[in-house]
C-alpha positions in Angstrom: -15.5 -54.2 78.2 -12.9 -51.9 77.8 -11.1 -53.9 75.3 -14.7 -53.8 72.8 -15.1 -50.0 73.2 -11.4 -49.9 72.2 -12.2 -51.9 69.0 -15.3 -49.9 68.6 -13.7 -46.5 68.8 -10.6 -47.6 66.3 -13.6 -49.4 63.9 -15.2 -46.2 63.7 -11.7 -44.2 63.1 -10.4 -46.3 60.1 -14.2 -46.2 59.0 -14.0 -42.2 58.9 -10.3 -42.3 57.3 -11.8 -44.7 54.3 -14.5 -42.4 53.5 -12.2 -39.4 53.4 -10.7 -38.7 49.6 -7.3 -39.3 48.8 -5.4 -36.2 49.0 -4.5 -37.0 45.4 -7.9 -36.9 44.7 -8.6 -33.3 46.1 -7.7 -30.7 42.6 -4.3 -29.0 43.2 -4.5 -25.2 42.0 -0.9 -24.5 40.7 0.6 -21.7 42.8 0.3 -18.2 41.5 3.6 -16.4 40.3 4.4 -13.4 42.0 3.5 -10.0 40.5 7.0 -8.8 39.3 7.5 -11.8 37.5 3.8 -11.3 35.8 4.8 -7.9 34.9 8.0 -9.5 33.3 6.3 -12.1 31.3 3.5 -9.8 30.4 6.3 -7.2 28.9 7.6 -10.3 26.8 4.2 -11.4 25.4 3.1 -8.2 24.8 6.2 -7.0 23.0 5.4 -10.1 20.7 1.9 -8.9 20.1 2.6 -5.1 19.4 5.0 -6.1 17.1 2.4 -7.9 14.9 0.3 -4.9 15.2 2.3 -2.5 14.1 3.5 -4.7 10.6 -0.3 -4.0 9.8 0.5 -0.3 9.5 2.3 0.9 5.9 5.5 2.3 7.3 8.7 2.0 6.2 10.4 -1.8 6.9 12.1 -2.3 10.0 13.5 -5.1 11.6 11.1 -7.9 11.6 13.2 -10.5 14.0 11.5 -9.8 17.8 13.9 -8.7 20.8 16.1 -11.9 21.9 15.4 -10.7 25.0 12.5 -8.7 27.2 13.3 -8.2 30.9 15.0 -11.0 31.4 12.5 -13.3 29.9 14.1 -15.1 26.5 12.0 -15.3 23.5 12.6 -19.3 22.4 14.3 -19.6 18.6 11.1 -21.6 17.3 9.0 -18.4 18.8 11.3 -15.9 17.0 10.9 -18.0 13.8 6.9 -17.8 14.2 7.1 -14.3 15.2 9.3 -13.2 11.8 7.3 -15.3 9.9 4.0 -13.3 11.3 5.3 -9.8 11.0 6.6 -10.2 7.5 3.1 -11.7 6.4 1.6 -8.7 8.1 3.3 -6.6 6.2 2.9 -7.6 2.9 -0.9 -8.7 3.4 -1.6 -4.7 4.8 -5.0 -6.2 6.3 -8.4 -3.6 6.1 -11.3 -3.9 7.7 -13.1 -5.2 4.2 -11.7 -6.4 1.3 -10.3 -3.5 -0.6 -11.6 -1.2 1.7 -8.7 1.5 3.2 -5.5 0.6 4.7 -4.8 0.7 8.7 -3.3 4.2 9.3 -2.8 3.2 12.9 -2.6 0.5 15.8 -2.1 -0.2 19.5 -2.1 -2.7 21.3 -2.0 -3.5 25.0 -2.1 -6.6 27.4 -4.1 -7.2 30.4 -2.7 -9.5 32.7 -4.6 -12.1 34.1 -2.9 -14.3 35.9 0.1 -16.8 36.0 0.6 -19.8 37.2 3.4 -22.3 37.9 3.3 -26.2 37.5 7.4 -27.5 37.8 9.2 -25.8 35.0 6.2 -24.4 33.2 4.9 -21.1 33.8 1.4 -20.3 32.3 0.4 -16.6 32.1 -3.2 -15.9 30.5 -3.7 -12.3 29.3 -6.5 -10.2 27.7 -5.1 -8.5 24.6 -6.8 -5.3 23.4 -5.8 -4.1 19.9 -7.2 -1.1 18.1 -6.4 -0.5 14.4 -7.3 2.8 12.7 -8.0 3.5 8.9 -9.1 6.3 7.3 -13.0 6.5 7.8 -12.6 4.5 11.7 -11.0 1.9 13.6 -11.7 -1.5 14.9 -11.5 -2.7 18.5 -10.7 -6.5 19.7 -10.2 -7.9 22.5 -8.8 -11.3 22.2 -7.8 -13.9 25.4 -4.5 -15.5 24.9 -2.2 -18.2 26.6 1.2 -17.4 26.8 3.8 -20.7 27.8 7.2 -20.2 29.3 9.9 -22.6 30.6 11.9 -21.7 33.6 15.2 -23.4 33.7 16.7 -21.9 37.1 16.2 -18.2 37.5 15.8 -17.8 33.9 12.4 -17.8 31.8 11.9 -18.4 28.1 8.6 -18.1 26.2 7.9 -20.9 24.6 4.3 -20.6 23.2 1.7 -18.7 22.3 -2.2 -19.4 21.9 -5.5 -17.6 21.0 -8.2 -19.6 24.0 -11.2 -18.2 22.3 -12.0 -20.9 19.5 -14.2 -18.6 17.1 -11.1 -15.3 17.8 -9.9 -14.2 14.5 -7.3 -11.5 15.9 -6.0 -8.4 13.6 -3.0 -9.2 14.4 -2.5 -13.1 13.7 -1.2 -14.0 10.5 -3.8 -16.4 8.2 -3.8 -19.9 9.3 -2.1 -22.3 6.9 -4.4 -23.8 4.4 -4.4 -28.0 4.2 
């Protein structure tokens, strides 16, 4: 009798471990990165972003190649080349508010952190960016949500991509897409 309750009881067991999901099954959340490294990579992204902004302004030229370097977070070489590329577009285009309407007199722009996350090497940080421009009769507001990608190779960080996540965003600050 003993031996069948046995049975019974290690029947019921393996019945209750088949109908429990696989752990691979159950979504992993990638673990959050901690908030001095978020203020670091926000620094970098933002630096990027303000940059832009500021080409939109008539000023005298200055040096369009971004910081090799932002607290210790590298700015990639394919990333630098985008980022050139942007800021002397900017600058030549002088964007307004309406076709031939008046020229940006001012602009700032500032990131809001959202959160970052680490999966192996990768390190995604996803931000709010909110840009103002000024012209002479007002100024125009956004406020755009971006993707910033960055690979960690030991202790050090390099960004490695940048993304608008709002499909229908059409930031200031983001150079025309290439026609096809």
């Amino acid at each position: 009798m003993v031996r069948q309750w046995t049975r019974a009881g290690l029947a019921i067991v393996l019945a209750g471990c088949a109908l429990l999901p696989a752990s691979s099954a159950v979504p992993r959340i990638p673990p959050a990165v901690d908030a001095e490294t978020t203020r670091q990579l926000t620094a970098a992204a933002s630096t990027l972003l303000e940059r832009r902004s500021q080409a939109l302004v008539q000023q005298r030229h200055h040096d369009r190649r971004p910081p090799a370097e932002v607290l210790g977070v590298r700015i990639s070489p394919r990333v630098a080349h985008v980022q050139e590329r942007a800021v002397r577009e900017l600058e030549t285009r002088n964007r307004a508010p309406v076709e031939g309407g008046p020229a940006y007199t001012g602009a700032r722009t500032r990131l809001e952190a959202g959160k970052a996350t680490r999966a192996g090497d990768r390190i995604t940080l996803e931000a709010v960016e909110h840009t103002e421009v000024r012209y002479d009769t007002g100024k125009l507001t956004q406020s755009v949500r971006r993707r910033f990608e960055f690979r960690t190779r030991g202790e050090q960080i390099t960004l490695i991509g940048e993304r608008v996540l709002d499909p229908s965003a059409r930031p200031v600050n983001d150079p025309d897409l290439p026609s096809r």
